[in-house]
KEDOFI-241110 format. One line per 2 residues: number of its first residue (from 0); for each residue x, y, z of C-alpha. Coordinates in Angstrom, 3 decimals. Layout:
N
NUM	X,Y,Z | ...;
// end
This chain:
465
0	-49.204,10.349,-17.076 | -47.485,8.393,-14.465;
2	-47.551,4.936,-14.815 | -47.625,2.446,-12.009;
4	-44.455,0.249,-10.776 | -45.151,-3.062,-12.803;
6	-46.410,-1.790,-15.715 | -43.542,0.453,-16.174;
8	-41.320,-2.359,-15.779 | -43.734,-4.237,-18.539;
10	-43.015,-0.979,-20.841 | -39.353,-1.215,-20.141;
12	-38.526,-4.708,-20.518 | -40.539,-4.203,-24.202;
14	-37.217,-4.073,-25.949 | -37.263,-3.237,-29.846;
16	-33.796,-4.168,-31.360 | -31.948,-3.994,-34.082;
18	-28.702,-5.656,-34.412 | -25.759,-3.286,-35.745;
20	-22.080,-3.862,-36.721 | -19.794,-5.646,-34.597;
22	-21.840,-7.588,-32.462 | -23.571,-3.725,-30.499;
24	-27.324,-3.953,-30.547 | -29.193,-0.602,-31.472;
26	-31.924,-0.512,-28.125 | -35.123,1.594,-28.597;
28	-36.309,1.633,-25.073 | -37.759,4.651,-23.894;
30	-38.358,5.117,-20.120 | -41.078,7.669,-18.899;
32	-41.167,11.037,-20.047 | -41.397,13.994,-17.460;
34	-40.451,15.403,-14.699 | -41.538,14.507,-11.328;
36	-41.510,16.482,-8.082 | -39.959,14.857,-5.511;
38	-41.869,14.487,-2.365 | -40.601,16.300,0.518;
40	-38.092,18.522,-1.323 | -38.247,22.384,-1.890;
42	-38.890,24.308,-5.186 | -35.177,24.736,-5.518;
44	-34.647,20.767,-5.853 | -33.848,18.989,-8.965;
46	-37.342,16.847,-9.646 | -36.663,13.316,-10.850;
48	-36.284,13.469,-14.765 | -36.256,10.054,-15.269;
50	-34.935,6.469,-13.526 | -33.739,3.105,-14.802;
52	-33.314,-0.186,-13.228 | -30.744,-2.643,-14.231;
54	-33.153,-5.603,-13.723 | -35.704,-4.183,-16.280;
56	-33.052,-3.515,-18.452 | -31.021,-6.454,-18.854;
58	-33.865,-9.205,-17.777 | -32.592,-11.466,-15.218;
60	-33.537,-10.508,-11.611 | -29.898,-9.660,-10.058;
62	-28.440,-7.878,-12.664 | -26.247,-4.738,-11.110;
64	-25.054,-1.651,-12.928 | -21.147,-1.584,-12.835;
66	-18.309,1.090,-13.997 | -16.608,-0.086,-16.943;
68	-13.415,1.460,-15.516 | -12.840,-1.134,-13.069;
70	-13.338,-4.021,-15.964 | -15.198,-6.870,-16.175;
72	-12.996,-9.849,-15.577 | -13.750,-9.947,-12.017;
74	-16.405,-8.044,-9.972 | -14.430,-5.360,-7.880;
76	-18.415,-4.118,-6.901 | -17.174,-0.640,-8.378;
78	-20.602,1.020,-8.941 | -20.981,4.012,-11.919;
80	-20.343,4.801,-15.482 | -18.226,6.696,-17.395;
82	-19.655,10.082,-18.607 | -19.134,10.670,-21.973;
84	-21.723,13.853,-22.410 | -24.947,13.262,-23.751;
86	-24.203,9.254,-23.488 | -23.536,7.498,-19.992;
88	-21.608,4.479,-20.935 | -22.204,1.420,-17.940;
90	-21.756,-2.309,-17.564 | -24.554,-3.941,-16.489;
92	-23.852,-7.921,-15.285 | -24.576,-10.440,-12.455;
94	-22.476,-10.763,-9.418 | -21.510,-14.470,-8.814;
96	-18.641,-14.461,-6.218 | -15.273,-12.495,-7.448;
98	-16.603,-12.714,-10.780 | -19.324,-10.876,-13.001;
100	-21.410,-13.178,-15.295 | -22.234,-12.333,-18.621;
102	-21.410,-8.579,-18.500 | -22.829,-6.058,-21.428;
104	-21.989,-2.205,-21.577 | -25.031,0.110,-22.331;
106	-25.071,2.976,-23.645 | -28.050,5.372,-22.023;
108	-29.330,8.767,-23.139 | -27.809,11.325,-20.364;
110	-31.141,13.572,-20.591 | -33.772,10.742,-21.255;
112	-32.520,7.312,-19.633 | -33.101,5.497,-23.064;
114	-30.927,2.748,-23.783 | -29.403,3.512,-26.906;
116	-27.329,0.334,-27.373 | -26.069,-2.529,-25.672;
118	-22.791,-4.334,-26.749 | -21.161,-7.952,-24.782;
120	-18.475,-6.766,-22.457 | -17.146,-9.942,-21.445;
122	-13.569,-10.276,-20.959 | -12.336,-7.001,-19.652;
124	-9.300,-5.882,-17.744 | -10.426,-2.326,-17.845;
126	-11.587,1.266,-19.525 | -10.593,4.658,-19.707;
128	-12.683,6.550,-17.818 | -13.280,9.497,-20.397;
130	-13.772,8.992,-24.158 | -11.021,9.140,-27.341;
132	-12.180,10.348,-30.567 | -16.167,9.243,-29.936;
134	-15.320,6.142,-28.304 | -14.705,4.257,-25.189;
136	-11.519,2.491,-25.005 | -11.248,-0.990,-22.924;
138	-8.276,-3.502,-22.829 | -9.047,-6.964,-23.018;
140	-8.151,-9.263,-19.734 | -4.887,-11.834,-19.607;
142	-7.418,-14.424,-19.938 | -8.426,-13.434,-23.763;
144	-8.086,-15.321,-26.358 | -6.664,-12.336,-28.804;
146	-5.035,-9.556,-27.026 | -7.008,-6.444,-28.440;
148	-7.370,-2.863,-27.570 | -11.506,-2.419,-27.843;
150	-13.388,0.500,-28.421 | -16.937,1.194,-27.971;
152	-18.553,3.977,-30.406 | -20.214,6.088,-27.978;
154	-23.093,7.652,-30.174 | -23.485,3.404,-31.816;
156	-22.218,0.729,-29.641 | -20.160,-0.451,-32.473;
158	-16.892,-2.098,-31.309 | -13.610,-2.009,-32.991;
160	-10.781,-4.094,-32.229 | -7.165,-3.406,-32.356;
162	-4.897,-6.678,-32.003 | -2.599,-6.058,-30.213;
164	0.824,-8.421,-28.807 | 1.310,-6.534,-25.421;
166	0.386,-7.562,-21.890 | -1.707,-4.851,-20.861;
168	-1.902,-4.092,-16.894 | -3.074,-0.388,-17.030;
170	-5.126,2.217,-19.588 | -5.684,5.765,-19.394;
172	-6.928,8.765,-21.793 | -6.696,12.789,-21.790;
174	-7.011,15.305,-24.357 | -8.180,12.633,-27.027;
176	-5.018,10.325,-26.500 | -5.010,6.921,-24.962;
178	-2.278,5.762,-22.927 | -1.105,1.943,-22.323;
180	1.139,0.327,-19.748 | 1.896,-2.608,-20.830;
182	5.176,-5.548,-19.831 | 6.279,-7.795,-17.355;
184	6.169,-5.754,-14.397 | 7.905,-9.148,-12.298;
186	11.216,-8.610,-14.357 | 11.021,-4.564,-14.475;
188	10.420,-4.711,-18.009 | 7.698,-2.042,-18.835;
190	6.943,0.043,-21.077 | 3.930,3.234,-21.780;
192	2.337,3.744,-25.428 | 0.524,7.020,-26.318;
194	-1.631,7.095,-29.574 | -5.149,6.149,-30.698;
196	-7.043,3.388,-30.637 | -6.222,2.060,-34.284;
198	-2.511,2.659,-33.173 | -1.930,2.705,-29.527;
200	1.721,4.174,-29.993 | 1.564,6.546,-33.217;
202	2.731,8.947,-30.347 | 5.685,7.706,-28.668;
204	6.729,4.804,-26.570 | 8.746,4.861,-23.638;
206	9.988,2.180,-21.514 | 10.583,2.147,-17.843;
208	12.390,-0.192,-15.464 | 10.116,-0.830,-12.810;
210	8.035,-2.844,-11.809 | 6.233,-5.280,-8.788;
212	4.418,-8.461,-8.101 | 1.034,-9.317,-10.291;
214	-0.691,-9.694,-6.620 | 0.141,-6.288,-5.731;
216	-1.041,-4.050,-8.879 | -2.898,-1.394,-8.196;
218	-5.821,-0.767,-10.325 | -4.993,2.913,-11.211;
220	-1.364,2.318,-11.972 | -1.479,4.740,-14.599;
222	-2.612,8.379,-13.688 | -2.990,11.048,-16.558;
224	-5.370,13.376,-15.426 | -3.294,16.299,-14.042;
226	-1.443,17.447,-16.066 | 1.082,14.999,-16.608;
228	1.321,11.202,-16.586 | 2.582,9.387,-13.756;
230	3.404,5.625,-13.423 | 3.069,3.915,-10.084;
232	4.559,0.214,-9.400 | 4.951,-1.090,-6.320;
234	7.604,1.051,-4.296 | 8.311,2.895,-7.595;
236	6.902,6.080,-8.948 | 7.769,7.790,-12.099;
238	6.431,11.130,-13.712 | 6.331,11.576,-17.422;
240	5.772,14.754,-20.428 | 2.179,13.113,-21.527;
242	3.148,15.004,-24.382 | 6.744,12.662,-25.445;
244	6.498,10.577,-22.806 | 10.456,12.063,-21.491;
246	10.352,10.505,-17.938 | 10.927,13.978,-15.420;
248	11.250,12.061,-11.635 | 11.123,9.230,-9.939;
250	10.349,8.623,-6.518 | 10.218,5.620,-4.170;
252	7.548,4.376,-1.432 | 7.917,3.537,1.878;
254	5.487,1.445,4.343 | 2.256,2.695,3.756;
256	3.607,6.138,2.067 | 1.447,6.539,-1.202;
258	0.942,8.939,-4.177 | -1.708,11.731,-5.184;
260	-2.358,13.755,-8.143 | -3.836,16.958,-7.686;
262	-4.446,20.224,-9.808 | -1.618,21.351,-12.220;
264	0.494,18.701,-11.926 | 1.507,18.527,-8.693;
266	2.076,15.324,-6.357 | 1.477,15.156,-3.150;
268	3.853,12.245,-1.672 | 2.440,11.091,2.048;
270	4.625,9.164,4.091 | 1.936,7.334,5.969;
272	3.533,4.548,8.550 | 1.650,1.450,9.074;
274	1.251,1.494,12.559 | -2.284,2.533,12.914;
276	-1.836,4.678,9.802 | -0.381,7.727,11.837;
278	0.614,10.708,9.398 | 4.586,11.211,9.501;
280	4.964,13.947,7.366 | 4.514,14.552,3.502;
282	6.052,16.847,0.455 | 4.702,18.203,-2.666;
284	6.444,18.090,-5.757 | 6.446,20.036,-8.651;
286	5.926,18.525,-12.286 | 9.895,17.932,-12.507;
288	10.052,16.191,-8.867 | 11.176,19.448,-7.014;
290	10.198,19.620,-3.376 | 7.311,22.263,-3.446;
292	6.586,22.108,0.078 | 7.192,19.712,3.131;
294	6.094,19.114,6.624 | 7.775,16.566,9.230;
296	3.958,16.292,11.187 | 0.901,15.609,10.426;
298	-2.429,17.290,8.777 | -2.523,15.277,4.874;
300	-5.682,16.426,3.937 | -7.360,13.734,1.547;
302	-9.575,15.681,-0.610 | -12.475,13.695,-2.158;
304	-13.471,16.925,-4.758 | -10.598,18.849,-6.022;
306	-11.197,21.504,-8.260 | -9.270,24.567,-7.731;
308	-10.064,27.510,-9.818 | -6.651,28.397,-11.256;
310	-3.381,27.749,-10.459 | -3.442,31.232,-8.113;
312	-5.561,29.119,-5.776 | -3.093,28.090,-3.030;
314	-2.574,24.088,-2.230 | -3.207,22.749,1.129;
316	-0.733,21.074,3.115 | -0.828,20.741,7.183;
318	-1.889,23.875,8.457 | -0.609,25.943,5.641;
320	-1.722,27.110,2.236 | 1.189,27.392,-0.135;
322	1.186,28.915,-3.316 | 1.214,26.533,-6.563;
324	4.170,28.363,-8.363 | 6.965,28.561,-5.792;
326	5.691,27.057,-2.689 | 5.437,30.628,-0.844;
328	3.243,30.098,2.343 | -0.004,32.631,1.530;
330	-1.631,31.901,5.505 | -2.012,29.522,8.010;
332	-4.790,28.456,10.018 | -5.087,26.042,12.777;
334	-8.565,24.664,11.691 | -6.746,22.918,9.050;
336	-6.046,19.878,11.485 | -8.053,18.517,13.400;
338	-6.486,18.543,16.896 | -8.493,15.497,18.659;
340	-10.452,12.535,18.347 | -13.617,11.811,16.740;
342	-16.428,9.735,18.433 | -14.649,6.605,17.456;
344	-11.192,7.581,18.733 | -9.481,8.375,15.476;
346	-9.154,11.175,13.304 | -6.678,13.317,15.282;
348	-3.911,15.636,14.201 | -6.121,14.797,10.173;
350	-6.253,17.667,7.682 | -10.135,18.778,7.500;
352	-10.278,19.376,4.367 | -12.677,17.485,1.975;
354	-13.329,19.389,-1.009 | -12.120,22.048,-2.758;
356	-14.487,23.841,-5.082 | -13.046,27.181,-7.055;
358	-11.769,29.635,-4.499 | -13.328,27.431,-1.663;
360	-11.984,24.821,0.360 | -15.096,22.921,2.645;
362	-13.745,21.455,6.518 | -14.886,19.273,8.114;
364	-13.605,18.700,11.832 | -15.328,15.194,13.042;
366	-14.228,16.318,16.578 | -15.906,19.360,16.831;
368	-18.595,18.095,14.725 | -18.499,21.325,12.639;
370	-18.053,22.051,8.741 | -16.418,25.460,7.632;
372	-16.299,26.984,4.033 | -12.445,29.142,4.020;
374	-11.718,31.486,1.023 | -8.912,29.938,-0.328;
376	-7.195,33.496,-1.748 | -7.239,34.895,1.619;
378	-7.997,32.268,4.494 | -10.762,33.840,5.550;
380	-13.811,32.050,7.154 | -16.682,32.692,4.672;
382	-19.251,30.390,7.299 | -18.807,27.769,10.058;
384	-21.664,25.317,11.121 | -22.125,22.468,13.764;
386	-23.643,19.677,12.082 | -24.244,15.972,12.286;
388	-24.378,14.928,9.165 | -21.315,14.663,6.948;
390	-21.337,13.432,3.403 | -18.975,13.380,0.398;
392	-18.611,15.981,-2.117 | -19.204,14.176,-5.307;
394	-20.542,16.856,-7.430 | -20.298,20.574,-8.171;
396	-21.663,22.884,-11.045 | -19.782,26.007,-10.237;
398	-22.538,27.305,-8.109 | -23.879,24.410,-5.175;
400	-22.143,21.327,-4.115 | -23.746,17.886,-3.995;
402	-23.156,15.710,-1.038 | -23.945,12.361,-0.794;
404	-24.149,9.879,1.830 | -26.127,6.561,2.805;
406	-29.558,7.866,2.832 | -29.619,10.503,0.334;
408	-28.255,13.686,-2.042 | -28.209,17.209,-0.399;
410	-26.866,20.765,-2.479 | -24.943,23.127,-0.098;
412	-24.153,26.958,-1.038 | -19.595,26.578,-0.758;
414	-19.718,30.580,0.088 | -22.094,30.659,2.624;
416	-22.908,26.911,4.107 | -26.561,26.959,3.541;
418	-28.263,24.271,2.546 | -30.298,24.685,-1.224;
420	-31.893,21.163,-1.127 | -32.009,17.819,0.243;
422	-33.426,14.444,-1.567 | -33.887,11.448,0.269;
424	-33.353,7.980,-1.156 | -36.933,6.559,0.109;
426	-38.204,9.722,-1.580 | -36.994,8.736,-5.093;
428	-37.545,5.019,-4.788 | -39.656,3.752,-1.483;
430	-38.035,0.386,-1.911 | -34.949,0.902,0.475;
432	-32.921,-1.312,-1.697 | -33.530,0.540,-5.239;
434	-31.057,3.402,-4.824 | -28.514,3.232,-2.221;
436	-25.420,5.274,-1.095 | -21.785,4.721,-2.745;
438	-22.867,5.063,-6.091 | -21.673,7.349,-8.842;
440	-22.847,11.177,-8.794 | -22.063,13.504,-12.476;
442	-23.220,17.416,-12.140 | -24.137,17.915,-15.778;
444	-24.723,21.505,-15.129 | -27.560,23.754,-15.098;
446	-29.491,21.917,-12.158 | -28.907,18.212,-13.949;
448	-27.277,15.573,-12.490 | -26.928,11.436,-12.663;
450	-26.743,9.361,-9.643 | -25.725,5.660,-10.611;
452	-26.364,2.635,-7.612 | -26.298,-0.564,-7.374;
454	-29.960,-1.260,-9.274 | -30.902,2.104,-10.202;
456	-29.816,5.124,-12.160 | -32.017,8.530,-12.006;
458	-31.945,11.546,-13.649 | -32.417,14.321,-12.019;
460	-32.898,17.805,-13.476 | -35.133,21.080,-12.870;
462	-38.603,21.401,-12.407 | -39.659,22.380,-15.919;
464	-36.665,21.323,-17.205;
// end
């Protein structure tokens, strides 16, 4: 039975706790069991499993969900949560200026929405943004008292701290490792620990000399989730063996030139100028710095999905697909770039593609107003459509795509275009300010997914399901 808005708020805010070790707090809160059909949407639609609202939660009337990747020592209004299986792991806090007041991470039941614990997060300079060994790993902020390396038990809340003497700047985890950067990156002095959390560099240690201003950090300095690790400071790039650390290239930045990771360890370096951001050219380089590919013009494609099948599947670069291996060209196609203007002016002589999902890469041409789904293996065109809608590919489960834009969630068939399902916002939640666009989308698979905004996290999952 469904029950109405304010009493379900009554029912949430009812919290039962029981205090566990180190300071996490075991939650039994238990949102509405069920799933509801979603008005307006077709049988094929997820219904809404369940939905959570940071206010009810947490108890004070602005509180805001927030991803514990970005930290918690200011408020860089970074909406999500990390996904760590059947636990989504989120901060939950109060925006007051650059900062977030009194921030505490939750940890919520991915198929119910039950809050499972709650634990303080104050203090924060940032997360991994996939678990190590059962537990979320943060690093605490300059500003701490006791440098520490903290992890939050994913199945408990319960936090572990390992002092630490570094001056951390940048955390990241794969395959059950964390990795630290840590130094004075003012004097070049810099060094990158892999290991655990009880011992952050029972792996190796490497240093590197490089390094820029404390103003101009960028908050994912450390990349290790292609394959290998690379370190990115200022005008200076370096690639690493995640497995010894052994540095394997450097590279340097130029203007507005900047880095990307993509599948199997390649980089794609884009020499971007700064006047008006006009593409001049771009390589990609291999996992020892080798020149894959280059192109002296234009047609970067910035990919917001990228999950290529295999390494067979070709990489995009211009107008060209090149082959991951040896940078052989497989085909071309001029529908790669987009050759003028969008509505606004901009856009021209852009790569079109957005997403890349198996054997499928998705265009979109804001000139032409069109989106086109090309089989990667052969460059053919499996479907080409003139739409006016164009969203982000945040989600895919091997079979539909989940776009996302200001007003609501849609599924689209890669191989032939169609649309499976569309769910609006004011559908969900009829309060236009309860779930918004720019939040956080995970495909859990088998027709479930979690959308995280501002106030409001749903479930969704199948009818039945």
């Amino acid at each position: 039975m469904a029950w109405p808005p304010g009493i379900r708020n009554l029912v949430l805010a009812a919290v039962a706790a029981v205090v566990t070790s180190a300071g996490a707090v075991a939650v039994l809160l238990h949102p509405e069991d069920g799933t509801r059909k979603i008005t307006g949407t077709v049988d094929a639609a997820p219904g809404l499993g369940w939905s959570i609202d940071a206010v009810a939660i947490d108890g004070r009337a602005a509180a805001e969900f927030r991803d514990p990747v970005a930290g918690t020592e200011f408020d860089m209004d970074t909406l999500g949560f990390v996904d760590a299986g059947d636990t989504l792991v989120t901060v939950i806090g109060v925006a007051d200026g650059s900062m977030l007041r009194d921030p505490m991470m939750y940890g919520i039941d991915a198929g119910t929405g039950a809050t499972r614990w709650r634990a303080p997060a104050g203090e924060l300079g940032g997360c991994a943004g996939t678990p190590v060994d059962g537990d979320i790993i943060c690093f605490t902020s300059p500003i701490a008292e006791v440098p520490a390396l903290i992890g939050y038990d994913v199945a408990s809340g319960a936090i572990t701290r390992t002092p630490i003497d570094w001056l951390v700047f940048s955390l990241a985890a794969a395959d059950d490792r964390v990795y630290v950067a840590e130094g004075d990156v003012e004097s070049d002095d810099v060094r990158v620990h892999s290991g655990t959390l009880a011992d952050p560099d029972s792996y190796w240690t490497r240093g590197f000399e490089m390094g820029t201003s404390w103003e101009d950090m960028p908050s994912d300095a450390l990349d290790v989730s292609h394959g290998q690790g690379v370190l990115t400071l200022g005008a200076d790039v370096a690639g690493f063996d995640l497995r010894d650390g052994d540095p394997t290239w450097t590279a340097e930045l130029h203007g507005c030139s900047r880095i990307t990771q993509t599948f199997d360890a390649l980089v794609l370096h884009d020499h971007t100028g700064c006047s008006g951001n006009s593409p001049t050219g771009a390589e990609i380089l291999d996992r020892a710095g080798h020149t894959l590919v280059a192109t002296g013009g234009e047609g970067v494609h910035d990919l917001t999905f990228d999950r290529p099948a295999d390494a067979t599947i070709p990489v995009l670069l211009a107008d060209g697909a090149y082959d991951r291996r040896d940078g052989a060209i497989r085909w071309t196609d001029p529908d790669l770039v987009q050759t003028g203007p969008d509505r606004n002016g901009g856009g021209a002589n852009r790569g079109t593609a957005t997403a890349v999902l198996g054997d499928v890469a998705v265009l979109r041409d804001s000139a032409t107003r069109t989106a086109t789904g090309v089989e990667l293996r052969t460059g053919q065109h499996l479907w080409r459509r003139h739409t006016e809608r164009f969203g982000t590919v945040q989600g895919w489960d091997g079979h539909v795509a989940v776009l996302t834009d200001a007003t609501g969630l849609w599924a689209i068939d890669p191989r032939t275009g169609e649309i499976v399902w569309d769910i609006s916002f004011l559908a969900v939640d009829a309060d236009p300010d309860a779930i918004t666009g720019g939040g956080e989308l995970s495909a859990k698979g088998d027709g479930h997914y979690l959308y995280a905004a501002r106030r409001t996290i749903v479930g969704l999952r199948p009818l039945g399901g």
